[in-house]
C-alpha positions as CSV (number, residue, x, y, z in Angstrom):
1,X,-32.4,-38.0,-30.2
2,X,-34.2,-34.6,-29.6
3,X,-36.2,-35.2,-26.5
4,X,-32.4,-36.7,-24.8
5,X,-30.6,-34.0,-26.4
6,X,-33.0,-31.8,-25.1
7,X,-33.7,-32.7,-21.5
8,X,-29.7,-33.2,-20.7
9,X,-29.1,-29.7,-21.7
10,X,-32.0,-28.4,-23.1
11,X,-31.0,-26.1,-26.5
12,X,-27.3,-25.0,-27.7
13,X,-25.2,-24.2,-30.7
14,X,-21.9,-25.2,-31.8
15,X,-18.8,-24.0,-33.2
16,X,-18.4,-20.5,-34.3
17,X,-17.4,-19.9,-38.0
18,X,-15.9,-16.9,-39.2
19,X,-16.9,-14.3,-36.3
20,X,-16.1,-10.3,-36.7
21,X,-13.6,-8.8,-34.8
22,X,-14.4,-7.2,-32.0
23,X,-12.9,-4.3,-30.4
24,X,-13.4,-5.0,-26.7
25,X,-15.1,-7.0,-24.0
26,X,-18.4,-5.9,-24.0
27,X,-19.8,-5.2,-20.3
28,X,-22.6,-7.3,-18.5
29,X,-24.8,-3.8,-18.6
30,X,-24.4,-3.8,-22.9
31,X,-25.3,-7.3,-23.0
32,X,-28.5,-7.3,-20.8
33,X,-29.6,-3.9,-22.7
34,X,-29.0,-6.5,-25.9
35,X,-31.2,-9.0,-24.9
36,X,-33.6,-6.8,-23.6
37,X,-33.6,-5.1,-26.6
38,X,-35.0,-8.6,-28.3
39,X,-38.5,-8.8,-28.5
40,X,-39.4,-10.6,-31.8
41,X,-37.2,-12.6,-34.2
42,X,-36.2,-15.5,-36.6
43,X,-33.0,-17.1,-37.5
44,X,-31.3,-20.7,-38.5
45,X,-29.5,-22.8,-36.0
46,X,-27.0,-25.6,-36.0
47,X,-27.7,-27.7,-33.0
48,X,-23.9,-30.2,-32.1
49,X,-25.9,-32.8,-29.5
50,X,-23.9,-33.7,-27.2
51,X,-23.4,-37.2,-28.6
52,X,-21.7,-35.3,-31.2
53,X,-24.5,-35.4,-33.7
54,X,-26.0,-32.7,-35.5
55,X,-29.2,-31.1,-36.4
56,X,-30.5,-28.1,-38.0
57,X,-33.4,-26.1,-38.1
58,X,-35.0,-22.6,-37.8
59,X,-35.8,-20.7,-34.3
60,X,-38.3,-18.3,-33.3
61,X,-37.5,-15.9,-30.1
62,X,-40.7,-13.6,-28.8
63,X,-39.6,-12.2,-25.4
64,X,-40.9,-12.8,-22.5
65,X,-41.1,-16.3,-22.5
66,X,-41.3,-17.6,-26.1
67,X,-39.1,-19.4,-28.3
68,X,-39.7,-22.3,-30.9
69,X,-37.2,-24.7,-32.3
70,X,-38.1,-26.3,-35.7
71,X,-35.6,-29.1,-36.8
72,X,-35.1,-29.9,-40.0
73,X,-35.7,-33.7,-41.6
74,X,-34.7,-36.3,-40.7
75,X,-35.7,-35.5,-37.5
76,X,-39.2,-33.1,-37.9
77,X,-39.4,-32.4,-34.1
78,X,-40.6,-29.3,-32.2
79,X,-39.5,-27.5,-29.3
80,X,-41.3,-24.7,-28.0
81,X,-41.2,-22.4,-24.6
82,X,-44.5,-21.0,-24.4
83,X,-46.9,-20.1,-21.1
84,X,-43.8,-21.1,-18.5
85,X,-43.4,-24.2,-19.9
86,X,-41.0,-26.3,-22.7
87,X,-42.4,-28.8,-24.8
88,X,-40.9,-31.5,-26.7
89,X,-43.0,-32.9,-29.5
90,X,-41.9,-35.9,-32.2
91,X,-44.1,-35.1,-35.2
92,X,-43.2,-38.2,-36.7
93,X,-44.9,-40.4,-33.3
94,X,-47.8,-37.6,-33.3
95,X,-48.1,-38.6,-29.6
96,X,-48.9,-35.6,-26.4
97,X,-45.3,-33.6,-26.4
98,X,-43.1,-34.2,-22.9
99,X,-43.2,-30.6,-21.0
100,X,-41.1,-29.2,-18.4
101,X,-41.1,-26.1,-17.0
102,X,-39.3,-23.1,-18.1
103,X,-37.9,-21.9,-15.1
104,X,-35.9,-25.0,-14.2
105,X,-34.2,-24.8,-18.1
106,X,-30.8,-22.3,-18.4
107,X,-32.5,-20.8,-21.3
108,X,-35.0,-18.9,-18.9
109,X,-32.6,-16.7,-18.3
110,X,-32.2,-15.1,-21.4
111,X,-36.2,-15.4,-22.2
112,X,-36.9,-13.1,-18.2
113,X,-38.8,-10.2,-19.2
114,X,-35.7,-8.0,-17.2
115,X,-32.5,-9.4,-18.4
116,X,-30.2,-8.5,-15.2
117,X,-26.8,-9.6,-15.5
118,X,-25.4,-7.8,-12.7
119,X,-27.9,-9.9,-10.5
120,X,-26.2,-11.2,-7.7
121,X,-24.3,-14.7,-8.2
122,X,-26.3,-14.8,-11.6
123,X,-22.6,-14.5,-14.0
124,X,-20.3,-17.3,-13.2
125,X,-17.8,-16.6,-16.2
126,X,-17.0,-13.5,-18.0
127,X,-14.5,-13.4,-20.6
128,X,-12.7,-12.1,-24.1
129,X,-10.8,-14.2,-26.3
130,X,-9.4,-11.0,-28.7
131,X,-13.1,-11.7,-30.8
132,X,-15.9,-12.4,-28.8
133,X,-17.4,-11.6,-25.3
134,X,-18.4,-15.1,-23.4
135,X,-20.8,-14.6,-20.4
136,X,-21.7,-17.9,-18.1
137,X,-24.8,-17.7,-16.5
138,X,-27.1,-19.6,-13.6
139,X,-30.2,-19.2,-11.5
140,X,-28.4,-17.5,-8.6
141,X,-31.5,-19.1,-6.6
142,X,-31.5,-22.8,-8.5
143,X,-27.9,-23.3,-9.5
144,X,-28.3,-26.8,-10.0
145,X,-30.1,-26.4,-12.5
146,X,-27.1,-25.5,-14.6
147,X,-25.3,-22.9,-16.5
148,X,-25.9,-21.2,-20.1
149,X,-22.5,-19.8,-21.5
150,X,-23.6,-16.9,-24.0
151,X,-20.8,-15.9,-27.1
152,X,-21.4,-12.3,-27.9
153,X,-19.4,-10.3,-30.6
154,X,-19.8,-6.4,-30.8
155,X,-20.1,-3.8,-32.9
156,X,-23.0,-4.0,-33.2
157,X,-23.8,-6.8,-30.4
158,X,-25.3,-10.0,-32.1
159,X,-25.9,-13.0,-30.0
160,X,-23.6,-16.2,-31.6
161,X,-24.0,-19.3,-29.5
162,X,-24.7,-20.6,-26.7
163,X,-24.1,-24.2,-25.2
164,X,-26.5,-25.0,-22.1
165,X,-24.9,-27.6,-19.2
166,X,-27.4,-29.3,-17.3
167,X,-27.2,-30.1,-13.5
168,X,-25.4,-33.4,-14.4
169,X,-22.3,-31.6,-16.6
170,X,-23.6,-33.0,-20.1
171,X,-23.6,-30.0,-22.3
172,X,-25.0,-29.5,-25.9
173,X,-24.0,-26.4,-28.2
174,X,-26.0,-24.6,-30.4
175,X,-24.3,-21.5,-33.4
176,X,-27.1,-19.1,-34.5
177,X,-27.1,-18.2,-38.0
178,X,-27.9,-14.1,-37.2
179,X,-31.4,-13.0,-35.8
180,X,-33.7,-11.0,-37.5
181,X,-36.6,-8.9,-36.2
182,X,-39.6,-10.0,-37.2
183,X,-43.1,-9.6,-36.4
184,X,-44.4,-12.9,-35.1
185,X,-48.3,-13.7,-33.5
186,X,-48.3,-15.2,-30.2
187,X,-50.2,-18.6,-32.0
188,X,-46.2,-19.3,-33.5
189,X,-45.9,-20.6,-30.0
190,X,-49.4,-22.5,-29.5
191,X,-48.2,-25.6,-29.0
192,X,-52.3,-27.1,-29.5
193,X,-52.0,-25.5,-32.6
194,X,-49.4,-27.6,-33.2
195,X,-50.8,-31.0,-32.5
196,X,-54.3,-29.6,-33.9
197,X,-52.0,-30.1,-37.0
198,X,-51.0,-33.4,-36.9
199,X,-54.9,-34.4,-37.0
200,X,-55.6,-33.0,-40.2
């Protein structure tokens, strides 16, 4: 369930519940300082596959490059962007994870060391629904590897959801339950620490 949600859209949030108001649409220069301006955090997430099931779990971010997923039982599988690549590991099969590379996920693009929105071709969609400030993003140089579309309230900017659409149109959303800083080592995202683990 996790390795085909995964690889047909990689990592997204769902629905958003209960959002601040906003006051205005925030620009594409205030967003990229935003993410920029995350270099180490935790949070919950509520992953809506895109089968319509859901999962649960707690995420790690360390920018450039790093984030872990960490779902919740039933399901007890990792996913972790470390070293340019993703891996997919079933705890529960205790087997070598499946890996892709980062670059060729939508989720790269918020995990650059420079988040540039003003890139050339990188936005696709910029919006503002009276609430929140939605921002569709691509790989101005891979665009088929699909679009991440980021939902942003302000005052101050927090990060809300974001729902990933692979090259083939299937889409799964994931709704983050508020970031905090935190001070994490770089073996969080040691993916043979992992698996060193399941041997014990």
């Amino acid at each position: 369930m996790i390795r085909r949600a995964f690889t047909a859209g990689l990592i997204a949030l769902g629905t958003l519940a209960a959002l601040p108001a906003s006051a205005q649409q925030l620009s594409l220069t205030e967003i990229s300082r935003y993410l920029n301006s995350i270099t180490s955090a935790t949070g919950s997430f509520t992953q809506i596959n895109a089968d319509g099931t859901i999962s649960t779990g707690e995420i790690a971010i360390k920018r450039p490059g790093k984030v872990r997923f960490d779902y919740n039982p039933p399901e007890r599988a990792l996913v972790m962007a470390s070293a340019g690549a993703v891996y997919i590991l079933d705890r529960k099969l205790g087997a070598r994870p499946d890996t892709y590379p980062l670059r060729q996920t939508p989720l790269s693009i918020i995990l650059a060391r420079n988040v540039d929105l003003s890139r050339a071709g990188m936005v696709v969609g910029h919006g503002y629904d009276g609430t929140a400030t939605t921002v569709t993003a691509q790989d101005p140089d891979n665009p088929d590897y699909g679009t991440i579309q980021l939902k942003f309230t302000g005052s101050p900017v927090e990060l809300r959801q974001w729902i990933i659409t692979d090259g083939n149109g299937t889409q799964t959303t994931v709704i983050l339950g508020g970031l905090e800083q935190a001070n994490l080592s770089n073996s969080v995202f040691s993916i043979e620490a992992e698996l060193a683990k399941l041997k014990r």
